[in-house]
C-alpha positions in Angstrom: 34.7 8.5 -50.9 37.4 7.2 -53.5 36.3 7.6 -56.8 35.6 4.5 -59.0 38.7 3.3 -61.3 41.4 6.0 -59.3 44.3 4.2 -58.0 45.0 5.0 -54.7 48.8 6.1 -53.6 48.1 4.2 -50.2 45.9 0.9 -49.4 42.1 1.5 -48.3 40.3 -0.4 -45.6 36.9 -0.4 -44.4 36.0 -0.6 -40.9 32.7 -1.9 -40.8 31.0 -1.3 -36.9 27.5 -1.4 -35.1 28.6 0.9 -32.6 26.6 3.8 -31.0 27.7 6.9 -29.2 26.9 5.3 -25.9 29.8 2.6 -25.9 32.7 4.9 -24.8 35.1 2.1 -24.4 34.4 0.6 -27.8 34.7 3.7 -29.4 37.8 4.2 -27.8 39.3 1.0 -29.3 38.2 1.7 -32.9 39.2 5.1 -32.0 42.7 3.7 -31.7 42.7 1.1 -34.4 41.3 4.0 -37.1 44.9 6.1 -36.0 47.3 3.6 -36.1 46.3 2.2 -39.2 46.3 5.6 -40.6 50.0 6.2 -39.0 51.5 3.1 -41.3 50.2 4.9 -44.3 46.6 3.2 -45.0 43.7 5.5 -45.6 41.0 4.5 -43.6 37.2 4.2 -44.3 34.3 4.3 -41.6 30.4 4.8 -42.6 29.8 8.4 -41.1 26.5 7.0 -39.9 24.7 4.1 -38.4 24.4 0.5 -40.3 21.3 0.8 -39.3 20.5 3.3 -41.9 19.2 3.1 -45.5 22.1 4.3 -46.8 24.5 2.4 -45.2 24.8 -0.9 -48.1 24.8 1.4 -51.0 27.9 3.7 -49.3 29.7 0.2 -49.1 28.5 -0.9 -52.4 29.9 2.3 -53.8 33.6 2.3 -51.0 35.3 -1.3 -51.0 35.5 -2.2 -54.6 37.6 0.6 -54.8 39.8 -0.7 -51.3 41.9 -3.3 -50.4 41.3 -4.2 -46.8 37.9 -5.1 -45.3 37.8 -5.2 -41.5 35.1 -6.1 -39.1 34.7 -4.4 -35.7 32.8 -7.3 -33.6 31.3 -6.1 -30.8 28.9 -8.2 -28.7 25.2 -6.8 -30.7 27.0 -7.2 -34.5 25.9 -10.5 -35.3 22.3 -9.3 -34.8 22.7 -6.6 -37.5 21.5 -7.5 -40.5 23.5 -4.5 -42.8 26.5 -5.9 -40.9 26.2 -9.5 -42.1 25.4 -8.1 -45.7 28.5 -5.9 -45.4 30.6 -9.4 -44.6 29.1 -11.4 -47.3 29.8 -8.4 -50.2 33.6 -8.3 -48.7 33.6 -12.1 -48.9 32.1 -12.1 -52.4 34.6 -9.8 -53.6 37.6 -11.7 -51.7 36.4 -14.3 -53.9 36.9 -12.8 -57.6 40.5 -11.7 -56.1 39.1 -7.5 -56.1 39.6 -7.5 -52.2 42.9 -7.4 -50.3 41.9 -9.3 -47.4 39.0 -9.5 -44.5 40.0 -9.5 -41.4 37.7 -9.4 -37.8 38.7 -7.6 -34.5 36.9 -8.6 -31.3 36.5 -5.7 -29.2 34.7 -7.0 -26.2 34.6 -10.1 -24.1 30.9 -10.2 -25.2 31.8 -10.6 -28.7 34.2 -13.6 -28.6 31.4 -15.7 -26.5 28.6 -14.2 -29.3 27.2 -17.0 -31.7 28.3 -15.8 -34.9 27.8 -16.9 -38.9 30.1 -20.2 -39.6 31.6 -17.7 -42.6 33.1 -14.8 -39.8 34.9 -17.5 -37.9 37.0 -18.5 -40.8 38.6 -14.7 -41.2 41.5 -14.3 -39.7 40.6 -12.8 -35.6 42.4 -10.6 -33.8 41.4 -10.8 -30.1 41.0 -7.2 -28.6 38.7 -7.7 -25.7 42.0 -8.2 -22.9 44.5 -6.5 -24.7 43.3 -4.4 -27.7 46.8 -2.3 -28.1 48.8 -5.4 -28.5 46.1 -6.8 -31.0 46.0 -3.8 -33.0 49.5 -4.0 -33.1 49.9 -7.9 -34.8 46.5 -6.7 -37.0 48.6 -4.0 -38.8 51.9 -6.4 -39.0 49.4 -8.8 -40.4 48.6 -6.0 -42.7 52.4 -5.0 -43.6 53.3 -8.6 -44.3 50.1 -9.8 -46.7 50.7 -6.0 -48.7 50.9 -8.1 -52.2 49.3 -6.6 -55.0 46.0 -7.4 -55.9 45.3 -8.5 -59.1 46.7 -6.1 -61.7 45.3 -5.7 -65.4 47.9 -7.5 -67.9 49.8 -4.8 -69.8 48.4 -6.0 -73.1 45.6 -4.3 -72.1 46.3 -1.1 -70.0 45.8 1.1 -72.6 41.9 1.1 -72.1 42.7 0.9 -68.0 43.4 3.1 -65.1 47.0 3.8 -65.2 48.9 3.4 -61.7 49.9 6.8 -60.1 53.8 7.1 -59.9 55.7 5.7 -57.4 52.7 2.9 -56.8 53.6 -0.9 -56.5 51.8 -3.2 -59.2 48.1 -2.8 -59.1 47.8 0.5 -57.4 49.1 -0.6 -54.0 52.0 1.0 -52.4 53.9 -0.4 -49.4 53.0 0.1 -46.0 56.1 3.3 -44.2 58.0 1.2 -42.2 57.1 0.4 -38.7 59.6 2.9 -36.5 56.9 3.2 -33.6 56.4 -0.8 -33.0 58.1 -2.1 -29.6 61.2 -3.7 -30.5 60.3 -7.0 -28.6 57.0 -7.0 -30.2 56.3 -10.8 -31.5 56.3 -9.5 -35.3 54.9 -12.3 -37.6 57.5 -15.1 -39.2 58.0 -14.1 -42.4 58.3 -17.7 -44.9 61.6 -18.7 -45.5 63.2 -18.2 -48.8 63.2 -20.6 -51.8 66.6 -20.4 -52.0 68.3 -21.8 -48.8 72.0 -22.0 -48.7 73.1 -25.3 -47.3 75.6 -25.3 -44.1 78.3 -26.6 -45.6 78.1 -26.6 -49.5 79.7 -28.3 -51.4 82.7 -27.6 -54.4 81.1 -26.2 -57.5 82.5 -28.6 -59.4 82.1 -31.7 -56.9 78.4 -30.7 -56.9 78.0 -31.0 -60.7 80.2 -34.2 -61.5 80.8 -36.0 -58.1 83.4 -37.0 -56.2 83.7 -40.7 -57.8 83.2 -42.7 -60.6 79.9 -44.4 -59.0 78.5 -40.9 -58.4 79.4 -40.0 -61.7 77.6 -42.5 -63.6 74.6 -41.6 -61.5 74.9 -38.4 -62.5 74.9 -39.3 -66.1 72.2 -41.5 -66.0 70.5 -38.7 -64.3 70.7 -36.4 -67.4 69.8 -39.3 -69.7 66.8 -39.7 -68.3 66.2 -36.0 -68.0 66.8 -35.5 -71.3 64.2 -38.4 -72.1 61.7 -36.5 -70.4 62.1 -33.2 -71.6 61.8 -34.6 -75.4 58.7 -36.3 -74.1 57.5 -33.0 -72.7 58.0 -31.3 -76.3 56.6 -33.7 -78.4 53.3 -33.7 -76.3 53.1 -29.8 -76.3 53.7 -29.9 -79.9 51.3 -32.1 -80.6 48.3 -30.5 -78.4 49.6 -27.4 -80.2 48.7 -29.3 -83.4 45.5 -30.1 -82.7 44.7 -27.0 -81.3 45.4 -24.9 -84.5 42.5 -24.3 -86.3 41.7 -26.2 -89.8 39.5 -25.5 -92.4 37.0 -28.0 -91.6 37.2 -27.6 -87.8 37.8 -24.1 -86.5 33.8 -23.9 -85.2 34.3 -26.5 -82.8 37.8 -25.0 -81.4 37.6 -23.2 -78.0 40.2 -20.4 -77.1 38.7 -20.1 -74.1 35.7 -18.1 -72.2 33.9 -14.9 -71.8 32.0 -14.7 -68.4 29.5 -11.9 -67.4 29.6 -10.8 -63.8 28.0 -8.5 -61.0 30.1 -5.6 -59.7 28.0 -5.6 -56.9 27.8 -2.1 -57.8 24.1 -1.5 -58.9 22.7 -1.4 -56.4 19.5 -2.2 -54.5 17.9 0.8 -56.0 19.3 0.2 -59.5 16.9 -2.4 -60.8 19.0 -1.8 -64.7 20.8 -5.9 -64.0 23.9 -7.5 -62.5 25.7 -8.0 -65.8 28.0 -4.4 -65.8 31.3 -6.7 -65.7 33.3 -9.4 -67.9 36.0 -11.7 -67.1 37.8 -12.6 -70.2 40.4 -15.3 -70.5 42.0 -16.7 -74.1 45.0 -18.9 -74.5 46.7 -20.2 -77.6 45.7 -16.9 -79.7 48.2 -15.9 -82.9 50.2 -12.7 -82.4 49.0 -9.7 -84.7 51.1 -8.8 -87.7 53.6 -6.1 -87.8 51.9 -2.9 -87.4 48.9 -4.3 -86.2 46.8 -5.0 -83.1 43.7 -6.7 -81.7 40.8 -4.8 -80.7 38.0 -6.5 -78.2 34.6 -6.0 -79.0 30.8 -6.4 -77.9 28.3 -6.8 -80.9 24.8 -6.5 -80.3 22.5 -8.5 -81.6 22.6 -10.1 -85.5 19.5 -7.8 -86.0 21.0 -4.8 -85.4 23.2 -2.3 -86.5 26.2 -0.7 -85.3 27.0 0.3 -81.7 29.6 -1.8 -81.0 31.4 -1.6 -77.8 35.5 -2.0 -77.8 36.9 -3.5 -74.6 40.3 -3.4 -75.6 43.4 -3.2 -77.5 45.7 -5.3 -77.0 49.0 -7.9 -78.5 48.4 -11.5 -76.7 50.9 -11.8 -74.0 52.7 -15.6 -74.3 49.2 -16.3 -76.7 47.3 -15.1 -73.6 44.4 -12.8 -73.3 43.4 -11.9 -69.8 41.0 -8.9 -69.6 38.1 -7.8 -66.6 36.0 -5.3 -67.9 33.7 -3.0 -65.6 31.2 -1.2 -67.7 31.8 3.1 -66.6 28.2 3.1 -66.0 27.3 0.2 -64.6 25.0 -0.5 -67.7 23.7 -4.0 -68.1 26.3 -5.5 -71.0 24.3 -8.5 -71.6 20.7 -6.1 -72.4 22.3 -4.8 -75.0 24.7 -7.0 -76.7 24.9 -10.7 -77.5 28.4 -11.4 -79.3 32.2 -10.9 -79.0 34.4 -10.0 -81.4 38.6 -9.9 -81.8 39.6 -8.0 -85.1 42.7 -7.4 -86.5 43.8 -3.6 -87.7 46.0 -1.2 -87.5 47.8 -0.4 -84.4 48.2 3.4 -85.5 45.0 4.1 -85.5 42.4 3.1 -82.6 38.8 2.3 -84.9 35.6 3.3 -83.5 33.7 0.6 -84.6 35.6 -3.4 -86.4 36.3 -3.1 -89.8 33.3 -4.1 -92.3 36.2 -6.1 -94.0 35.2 -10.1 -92.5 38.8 -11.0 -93.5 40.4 -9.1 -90.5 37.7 -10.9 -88.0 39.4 -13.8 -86.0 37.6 -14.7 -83.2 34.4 -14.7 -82.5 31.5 -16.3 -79.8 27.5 -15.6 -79.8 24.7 -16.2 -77.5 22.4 -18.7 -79.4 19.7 -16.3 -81.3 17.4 -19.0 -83.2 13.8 -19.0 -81.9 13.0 -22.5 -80.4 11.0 -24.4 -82.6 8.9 -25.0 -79.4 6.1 -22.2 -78.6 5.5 -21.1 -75.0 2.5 -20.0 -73.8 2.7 -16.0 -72.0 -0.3 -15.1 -70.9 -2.8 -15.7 -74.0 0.0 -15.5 -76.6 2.2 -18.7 -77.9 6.2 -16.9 -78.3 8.7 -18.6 -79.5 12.5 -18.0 -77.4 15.7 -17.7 -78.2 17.8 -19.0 -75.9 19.5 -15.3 -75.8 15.9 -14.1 -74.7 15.8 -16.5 -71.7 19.3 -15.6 -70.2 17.9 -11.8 -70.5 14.7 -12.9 -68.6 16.8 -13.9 -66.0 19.7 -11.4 -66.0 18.3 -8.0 -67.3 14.5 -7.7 -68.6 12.0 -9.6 -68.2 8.4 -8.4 -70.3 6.2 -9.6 -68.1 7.8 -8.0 -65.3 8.4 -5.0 -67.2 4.5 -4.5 -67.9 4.4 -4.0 -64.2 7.4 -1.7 -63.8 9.8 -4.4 -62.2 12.5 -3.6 -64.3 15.9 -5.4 -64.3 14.9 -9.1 -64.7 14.1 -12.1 -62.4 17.4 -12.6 -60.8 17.2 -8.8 -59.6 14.1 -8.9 -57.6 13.9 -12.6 -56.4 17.4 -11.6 -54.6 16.0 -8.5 -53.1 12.8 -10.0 -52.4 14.8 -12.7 -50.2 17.0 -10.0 -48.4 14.1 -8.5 -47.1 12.6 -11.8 -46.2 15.7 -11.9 -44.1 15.8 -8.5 -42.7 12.5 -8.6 -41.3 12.9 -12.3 -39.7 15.8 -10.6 -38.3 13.3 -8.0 -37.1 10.7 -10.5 -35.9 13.0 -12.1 -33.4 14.9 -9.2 -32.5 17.5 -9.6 -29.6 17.1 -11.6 -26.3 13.5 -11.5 -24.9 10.6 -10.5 -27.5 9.7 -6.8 -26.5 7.4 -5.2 -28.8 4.5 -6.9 -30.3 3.5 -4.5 -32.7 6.7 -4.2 -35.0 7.1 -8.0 -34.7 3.4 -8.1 -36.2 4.5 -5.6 -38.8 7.4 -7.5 -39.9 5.5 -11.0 -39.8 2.9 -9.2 -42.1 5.8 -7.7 -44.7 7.2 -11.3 -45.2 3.9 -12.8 -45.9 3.1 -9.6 -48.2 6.2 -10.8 -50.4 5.6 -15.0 -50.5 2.1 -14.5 -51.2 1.8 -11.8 -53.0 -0.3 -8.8 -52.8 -3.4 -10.8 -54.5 -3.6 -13.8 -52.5 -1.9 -12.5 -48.7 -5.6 -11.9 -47.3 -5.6 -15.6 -47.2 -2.8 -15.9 -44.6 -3.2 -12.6 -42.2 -6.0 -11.4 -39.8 -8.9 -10.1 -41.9 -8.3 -6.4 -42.5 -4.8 -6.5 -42.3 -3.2 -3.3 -44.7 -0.6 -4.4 -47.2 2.6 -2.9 -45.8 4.5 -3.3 -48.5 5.3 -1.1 -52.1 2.2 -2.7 -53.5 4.0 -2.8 -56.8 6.6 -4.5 -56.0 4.6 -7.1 -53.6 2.7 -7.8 -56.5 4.6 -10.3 -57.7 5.3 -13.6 -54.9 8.3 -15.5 -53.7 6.0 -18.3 -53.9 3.2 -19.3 -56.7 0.7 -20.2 -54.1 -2.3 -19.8 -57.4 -0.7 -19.3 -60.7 -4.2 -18.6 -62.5 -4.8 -15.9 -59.3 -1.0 -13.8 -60.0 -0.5 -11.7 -63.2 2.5 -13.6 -63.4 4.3 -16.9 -62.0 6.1 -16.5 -58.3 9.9 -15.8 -58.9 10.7 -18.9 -57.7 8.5 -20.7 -60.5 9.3 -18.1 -62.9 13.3 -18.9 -62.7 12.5 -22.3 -63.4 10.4 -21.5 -66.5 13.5 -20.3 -68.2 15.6 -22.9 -66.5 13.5 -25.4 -68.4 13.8 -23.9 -71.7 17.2 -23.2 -71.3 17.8 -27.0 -70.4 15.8 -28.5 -73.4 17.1 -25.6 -76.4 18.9 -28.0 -78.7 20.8 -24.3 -78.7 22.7 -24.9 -75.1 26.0 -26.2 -74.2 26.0 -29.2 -71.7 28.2 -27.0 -69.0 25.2 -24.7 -69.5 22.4 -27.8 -68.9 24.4 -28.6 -65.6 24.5 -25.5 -63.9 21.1 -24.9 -64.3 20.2 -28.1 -63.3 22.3 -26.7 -60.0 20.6 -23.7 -60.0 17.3 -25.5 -60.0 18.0 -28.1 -57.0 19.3 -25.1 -54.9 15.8 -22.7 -56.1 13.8 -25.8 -54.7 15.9 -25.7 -51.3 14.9 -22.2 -51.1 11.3 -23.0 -51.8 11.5 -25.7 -49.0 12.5 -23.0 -46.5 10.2 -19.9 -47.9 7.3 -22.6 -46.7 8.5 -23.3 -43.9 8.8 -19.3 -43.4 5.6 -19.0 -44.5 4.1 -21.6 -41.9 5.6 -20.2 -38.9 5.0 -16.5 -39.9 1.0 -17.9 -40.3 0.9 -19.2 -37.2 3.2 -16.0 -35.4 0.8 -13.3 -37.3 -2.4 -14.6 -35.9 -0.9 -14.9 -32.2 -2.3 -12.0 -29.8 0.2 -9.7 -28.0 0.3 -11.6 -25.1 0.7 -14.7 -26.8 3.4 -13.3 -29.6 6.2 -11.9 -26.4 5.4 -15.5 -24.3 8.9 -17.0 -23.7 7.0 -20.2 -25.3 7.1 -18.4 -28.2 10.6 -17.7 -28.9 11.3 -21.6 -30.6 8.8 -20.8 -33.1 10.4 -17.4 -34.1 13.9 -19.2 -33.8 12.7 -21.4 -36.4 11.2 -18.7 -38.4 14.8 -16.8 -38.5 17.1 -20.1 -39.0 14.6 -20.5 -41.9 15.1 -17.7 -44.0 18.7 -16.9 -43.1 19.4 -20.8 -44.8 16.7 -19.5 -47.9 18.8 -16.5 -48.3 22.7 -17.0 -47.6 22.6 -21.4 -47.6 24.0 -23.2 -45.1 27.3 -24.6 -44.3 29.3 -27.4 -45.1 30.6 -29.3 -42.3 33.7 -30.8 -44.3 34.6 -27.3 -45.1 32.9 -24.8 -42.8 31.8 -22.8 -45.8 28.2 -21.4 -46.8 26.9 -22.6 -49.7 23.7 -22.7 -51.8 20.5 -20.1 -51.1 19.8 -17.0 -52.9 23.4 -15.3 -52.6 24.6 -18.4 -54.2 22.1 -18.6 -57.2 22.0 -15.0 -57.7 25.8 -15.3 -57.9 25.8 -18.1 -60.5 22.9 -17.1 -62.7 25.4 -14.6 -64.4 27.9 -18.1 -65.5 24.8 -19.1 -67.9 25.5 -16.6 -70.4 29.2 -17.6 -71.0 31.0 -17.7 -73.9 33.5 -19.8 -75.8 35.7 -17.9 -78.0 36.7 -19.6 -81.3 38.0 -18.5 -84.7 35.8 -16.7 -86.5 34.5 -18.4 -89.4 32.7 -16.6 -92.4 
């Protein structure tokens, strides 16, 4: 497995498959497509095991952040697989934030081009093996050779706290396909775009092209560079006055933005790794000073205003064109946000790197905080009135909750309501199983673990036959998807709990009104969730308490239908008919809750 942050002299791709040792044919073709992509240079990564297996999410978690090419093998069971749909939405999710090449799907059976698939794996580009897999294989690798551009490289300002690109490598670690020597000759390679510059046919004179060939055309042409001219002055005098109002003055630099700092999830944490999802920072500044001579910026992370020391440095750099543009992946993986709360650009010598910013506030220039005051407003926790920072509600949310950590569900509330709906998922995945209902008694089993985590270990009696085990962690199914009876829980339902700290957030007279929107977002999609987790909840109820007989019944299988459509749209959204993308459901809050805890940079001001 490639190591994180090592720059690899060739591009990666993952080959993500369902396939068993039983599908000769199928093996052949990925067989096939594993050696020709590995004869044009790429080096080529397949799970050594089943998807099926425990370990198979964290081995991708821990492989394609460090690739450049995601592929899916469709064959005609894949859409069924659970793992395999996750695998597709962490390559899409990392497409996204530009850290991924490309996804790409290869249909490997006639079966799998008829199969009802996820709106999201139509849209990647397909490559139709089931007929003709040699020829397919061959326009998937020209696809390949002629979208090699590099991914998105870390500005040179910056490099010095970065990987550094092996020799020989193109721009961002991502050297050029060999040429193609084996390809048939009459092979219909892809059309490359033409040019930007096109020579004309017949061109004309050089000096007939600038002045014209008569006096009409001449004065056009002169009128043409008046008004040219015209524009241009325009064009400065606007810049120069934005530029004026941009640079800071005594008696406005804290209302001055020079731009954002943005937490993020590497996707790297893991569903065992309850420490958060804030181990990464995008970081963009415009209109920043340049350093004087013999000195540079240095990027930091502060912790709190009540503590001492411990700074992080994220980088040094000298603004490029005024332009800071910086992502940051913690080594470790540690949650940034749990441990600090401010940023920090100083200004000091370039000969020497500091371990810590100068104690002198006159080399400080910019400077952002998350909002530390405690809100005037007590809350009640448990028996105790508190009194929140908006700082400690973005930490409930994205790193540590107290409540949650009295009952060792460590990480915060964003960590364990999105695992909590994955496995909600999984096991209506499990419930409905393939074709005909065979097995009664692992469809009870999963009906039971889903009810286990929306009603909570407490109150699930309620809702299943009477003597039913719990059959889940009982620690972590102590705690509900729903809030079914808030005085019965030791806390509030996830669900509920999230929009506790949405609340607070929303009413601090300490937030920003980007801040008040998305969580007004946040909330509408959390009660879209809730809609479908009853709706789950409902069906599953009714499905639990169903005997054999009844449960495998072909009149069954709407009912289970239902109970699968409902938490697949709970956990991954649905999708927009204008575009054909997914939005909204857990993926798409636990991907946003992060964008609360942004930034805005400004001078620093004593």
């Amino acid at each position: 497995m490639p190591k994180r942050g090592h720059v690899m002299s060739s591009p990666g791709v993952f080959i993500c498959h369902d396939l068993d040792t039983k599908a000769h044919q199928e093996l052949q073709i990925l067989t096939r497509l594993r050696q020709r992509l590995e004869e044009v240079g790429a080096t080529v990564i397949v799970y050594p095991g089943h998807v099926s297996d425990d370990g198979f999410l964290s081995f991708l978690n821990q492989t394609l952040p460090d690739l450049q090419w995601f592929i899916l093998f469709q064959t005609s069971t894949t859409a069924q697989s659970y793992q395999v749909r996750m695998a597709v939405n962490t390559a899409v999710k990392l497409l996204e934030r530009h850290r991924l090449q490309g996804a790409l799907r290869f249909l490997a059976s006639p079966e799998s081009s008829s199969t009802e698939v996820p709106a999201e794996w139509t849209a990647l580009p397909t490559f139709d093996g089931s007929y003709d897999y040699p020829r397919a294989i061959e326009k998937l690798v020209l696809t390949l050779e002629k979208e090699r551009a590099p991914l998105l490289a870390p500005p040179q300002t910056v490099q010095a706290l970065m990987p550094t690109p092996s020799p020989g490598s193109a721009p961002g670690g991502l050297a050029p396909f060999p040429s193609r020597t084996s390809a048939q000759a009459n092979y219909d390679r892809p059309v490359l775009p033409p040019g930007r510059l096109v020579s004309p046919a017949n061109p004309l004179p050089l000096h007939e092209f600038y002045f014209g060939t008569t006096e009409r055309g001449r004065a056009i042409i002169g009128l043409s560079f008046l008004l040219v001219a015209t524009l241009v002055l325009g064009t400065v005098m606007a810049l120069l006055l934005t530029h004026s109002a941009q640079t800071p003055s005594t008696g406005s630099a804290a209302a001055i933005s020079y731009g954002r700092l943005e937490f993020f999830n590497t996707g790297l944490t893991g569903a065992d790794n309850t420490t958060g999802i804030c181990d990464g920072l995008d970081i963009h500044l415009q209109n920043l000073r340049s350093p004087q001579s013999g000195q540079s910026f240095y990027a930091w992370l502060l912790r709190d205003k009540s503590q001492l020391g411990g700074a992080l440095l994220l980088a040094k750099f000298t603004p490029v064109n005024g332009r800071l543009d910086l992502r940051y992946n913690s080594p470790n993986h540690q949650n940034l946000l749990n441990s600090y709360s401010r940023f920090l650009i100083t200004e000091e010598s370039a000969a020497l790197t500091p371990d810590s910013p100068t104690a002198d506030l006159t080399h400080w220039r910019y400077y952002a905080e998350i909002p530390q005051v405690p809100d005037p407003q007590a809350e009640t926790v448990g028996n105790t009135m508190v009194h929140y920072s908006n700082l400690d509600h973005l930490r409930h949310l994205l790193s540590s909750e107290p409540q949650l950590d009295q009952l060792s569900l460590h990480g915060g509330l964003s960590v364990w309501f999105f695992e909590n709906m994955s496995k909600i998922f999984e096991w209506a995945s499990a419930a409905r199983g393939t074709g005909v209902p065979r097995n009664a008694t692992e469809m009870r089993q999963a009906l039971v673990k889903i009810l286990d985590y929306l009603d909570g270990t407490e109150l699930v009696s309620h809702d299943v036959p009477r003597g039913t085990p719990v059959l889940v962690d009982p620690t972590v199914g102590r705690v509900p998807l729903l809030t079914l009876d808030e005085k019965a829980l030791p806390v509030p339902g996830y669900i509920r709990h999230i929009e506790l700290d949405l609340i607070a957030l929303t009413s601090s007279p300490h937030s920003s009104v980007a801040q008040r929107q998305l969580a007004g977002q946040i909330d509408s999609e959390l009660n879209r969730v809730k809609a479908n987790l009853d709706q789950v909840r409902q069906d599953a109820r009714q499905l639990v308490n169903m005997a054999p007989k009844q449960l495998l019944a072909s009149s069954t299988i709407p009912l289970l239908d239902d109970l699968l459509s409902q938490a697949r749209t709970a956990f991954i959204g649905e999708v927009n008919p204008a575009t054909g993308l997914r939005s909204g459901g857990a993926v798409w809050i636990f991907d946003h809750l992060p964008e609360l805890a942004a930034l805005n940079v400004a001078p620093y001001k004593a």
